[in-house]
N, C-alpha and C positions, 0 to 999 in steps of 0.2 A: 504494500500500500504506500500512494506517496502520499506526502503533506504538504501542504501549502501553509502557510503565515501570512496574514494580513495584520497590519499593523494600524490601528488608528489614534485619536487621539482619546483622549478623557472623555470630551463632550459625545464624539460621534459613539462609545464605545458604552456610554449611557443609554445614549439615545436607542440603539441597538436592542441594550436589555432591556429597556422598558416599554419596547414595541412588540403588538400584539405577534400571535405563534402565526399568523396568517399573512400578518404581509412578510415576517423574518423566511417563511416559505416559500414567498413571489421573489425574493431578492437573494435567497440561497441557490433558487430555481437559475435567475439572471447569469450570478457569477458562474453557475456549473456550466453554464451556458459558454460563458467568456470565457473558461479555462479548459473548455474541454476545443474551441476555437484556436487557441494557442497550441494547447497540444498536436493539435491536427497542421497548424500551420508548416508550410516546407522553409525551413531557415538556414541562410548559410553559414560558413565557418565560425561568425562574427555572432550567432546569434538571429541575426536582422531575416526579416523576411524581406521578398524582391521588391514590394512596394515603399520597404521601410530603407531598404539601400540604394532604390532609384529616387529617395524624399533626399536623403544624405548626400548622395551626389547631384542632385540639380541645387540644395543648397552649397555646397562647398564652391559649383560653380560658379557662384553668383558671387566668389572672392572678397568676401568678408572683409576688411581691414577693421585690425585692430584699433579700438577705441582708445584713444591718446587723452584724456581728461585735461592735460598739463598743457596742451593744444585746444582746447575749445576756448573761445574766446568771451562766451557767456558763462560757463563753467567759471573761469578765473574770476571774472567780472565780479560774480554773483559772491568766492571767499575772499574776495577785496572787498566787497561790502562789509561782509558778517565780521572779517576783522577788525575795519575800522567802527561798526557799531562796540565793537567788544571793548576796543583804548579807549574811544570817545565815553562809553559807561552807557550810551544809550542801551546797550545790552546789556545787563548785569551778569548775563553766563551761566555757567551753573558748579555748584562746588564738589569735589569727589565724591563728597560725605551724601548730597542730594542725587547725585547719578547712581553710587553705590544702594543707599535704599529705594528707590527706585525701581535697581534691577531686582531688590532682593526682593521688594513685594510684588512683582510680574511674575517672580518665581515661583512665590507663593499660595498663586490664583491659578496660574497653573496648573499645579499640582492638587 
């Protein structure tokens, strides 16, 4: 037998259990649906099926160039702004101690 893992968050993995036996039926129905789709799929060395490696090379074609941040000239514009509000005080900023709990109560809601 194989196994699959689905990973979700807190909210969706609530929402899950406290959905009634009948539609968690219509949506287990769905996924056997999508993974038995994959199974069946022909993929090459990479993984990729042909649609998914004719998607990767018409983008690759399309010659990307790398985003240069240090080159955009609204990009600068906009941390020459936010700096000089920062010396001028019009921006007060924020202090380690305020970013630190902060992150520590996103944490905590989180979880």
């Amino acid at each position: 037998m194989e196994r699959i893992v689905l990973e979700v968050d807190s909210a969706l993995a609530k929402a899950w259990k406290n959905s009634s036996a009948a539609l968690r039926a219509v949506y287990e129905k769905k996924i056997v649906a999508v993974l038995k789709e994959f199974k069946d799929a022909e993929v090459d060395e990479n993984g990729f099926t042909k649609a998914q490696s004719d998607f990767l090379a018409k983008e690759a074609a399309k010659g990307f160039a790398r985003y240069e941040w240090w080159n955009d000239e609204e990009m600068i514009a906009e941390l020459d702004q936010i700096e000089a509000d920062l010396k001028s005080g019009k921006d007060k900023g924020r202090s380690w101690e305020e970013v630190k709990e902060t992150l520590l109560n996103k944490f905590k809601r989180d979880n």
